[in-house]
N, C-alpha and C positions, 0 to 999 in steps of 0.2 A: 581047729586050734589056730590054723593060721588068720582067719575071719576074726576072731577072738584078739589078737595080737594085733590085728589092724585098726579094729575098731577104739580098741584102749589105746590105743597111740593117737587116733584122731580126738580122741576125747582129753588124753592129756595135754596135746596139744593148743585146741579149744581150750582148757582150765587156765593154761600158762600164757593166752592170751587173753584172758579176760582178767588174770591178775595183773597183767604188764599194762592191761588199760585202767583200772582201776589205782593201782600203784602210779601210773604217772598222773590220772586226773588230781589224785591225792595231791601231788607234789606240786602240781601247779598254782592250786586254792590253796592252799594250806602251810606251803613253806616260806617264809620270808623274804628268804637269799634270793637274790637277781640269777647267780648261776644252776642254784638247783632249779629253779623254773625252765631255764635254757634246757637242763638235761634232762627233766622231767618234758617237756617239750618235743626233745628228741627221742625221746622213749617211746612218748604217746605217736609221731609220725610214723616211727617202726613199727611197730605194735598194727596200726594203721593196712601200711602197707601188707604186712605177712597178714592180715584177716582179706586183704584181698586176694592174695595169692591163696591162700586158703578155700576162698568160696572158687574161685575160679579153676581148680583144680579136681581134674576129672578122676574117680577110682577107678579103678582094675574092674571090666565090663566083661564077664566071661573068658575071663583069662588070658585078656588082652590088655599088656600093660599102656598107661596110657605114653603118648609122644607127641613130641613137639608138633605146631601145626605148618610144616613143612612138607609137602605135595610131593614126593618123589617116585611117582610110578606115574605115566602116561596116565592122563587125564577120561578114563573111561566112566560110565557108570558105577560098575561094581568097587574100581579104587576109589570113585568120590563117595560111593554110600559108605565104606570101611573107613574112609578118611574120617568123614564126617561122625562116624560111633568111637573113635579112637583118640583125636586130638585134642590135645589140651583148648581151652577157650582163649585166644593169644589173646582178648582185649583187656584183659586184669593185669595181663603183663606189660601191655604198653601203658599202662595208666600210673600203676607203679613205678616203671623209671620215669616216667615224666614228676611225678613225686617226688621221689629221691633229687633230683634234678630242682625241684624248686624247694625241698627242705633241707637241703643244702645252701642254695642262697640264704633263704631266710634264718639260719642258723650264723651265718656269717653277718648279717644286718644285725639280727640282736647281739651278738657276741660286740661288734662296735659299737651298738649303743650300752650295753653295758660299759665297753670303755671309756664312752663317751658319761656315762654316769659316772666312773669313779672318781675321772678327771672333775667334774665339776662337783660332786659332793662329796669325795672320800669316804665313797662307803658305797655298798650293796645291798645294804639292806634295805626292802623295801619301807618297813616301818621306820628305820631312821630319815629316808630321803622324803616319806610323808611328812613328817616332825619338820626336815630344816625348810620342805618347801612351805610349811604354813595353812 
């Protein structure tokens, strides 16, 4: 039962990341507006990130929950082979904050040049600002 329960949860999981990629690709191609693309944008980076965290993430190995990849018993064989069957894979974590880190910039770049767009054409939409640019 409880294999059952974990499984359907990785799977719903899965479902609700492929719809959160799909719903913001959607938004990106498809919407007009300058800010729904910005949040379609930020959608798609999150989305992004949690499928990393997602693959990088180790299940329950013989009834050993998994844990951080933090070393804390004296450095022997038998604690680095258990280390090694048990720790999570730290590189998907550090790749996502450095993410986070840069889609936060670039969310703050677009955000001013949308202001920068409304300032010069009064308006967001992208079909209008095609139209007054000619």
């Amino acid at each position: 039962m409880s294999e059952f329960i974990v499984n359907y949860l990785f799977s719903l999981t899965l479902f609700s990341l492929i719809f959160n990629f799909v719903l913001s690709i959607y938004g990106l191609f498809f919407k007009p507006h300058y800010i729904k693309k910005v949040i379609a944008l930020t959608i798609f980076s999150d989305t992004i990130n949690v499928f990393a965290i997602y693959v990088g993430y180790r299940r329950w190995i013989n009834g050993v929950n998994p844990r951080p990849p933090v070393l804390i018993k004296p450095p022997t064989p038998g604690a680095i082979s258990e280390f090694v069957n048990s720790a999570v894979d730290p590189l998907p974590q550090a790749l996502v904050l450095t993410a986070v880190v840069i889609g936060l910039a670039v969310t703050l770049f677009l955000i001013f040049l949308g202001y920068q767009l409304y300032k010069h054409y009064h308006t967001l939409d992208m079909r209008e600002i095609r139209r007054l640019r000619g």
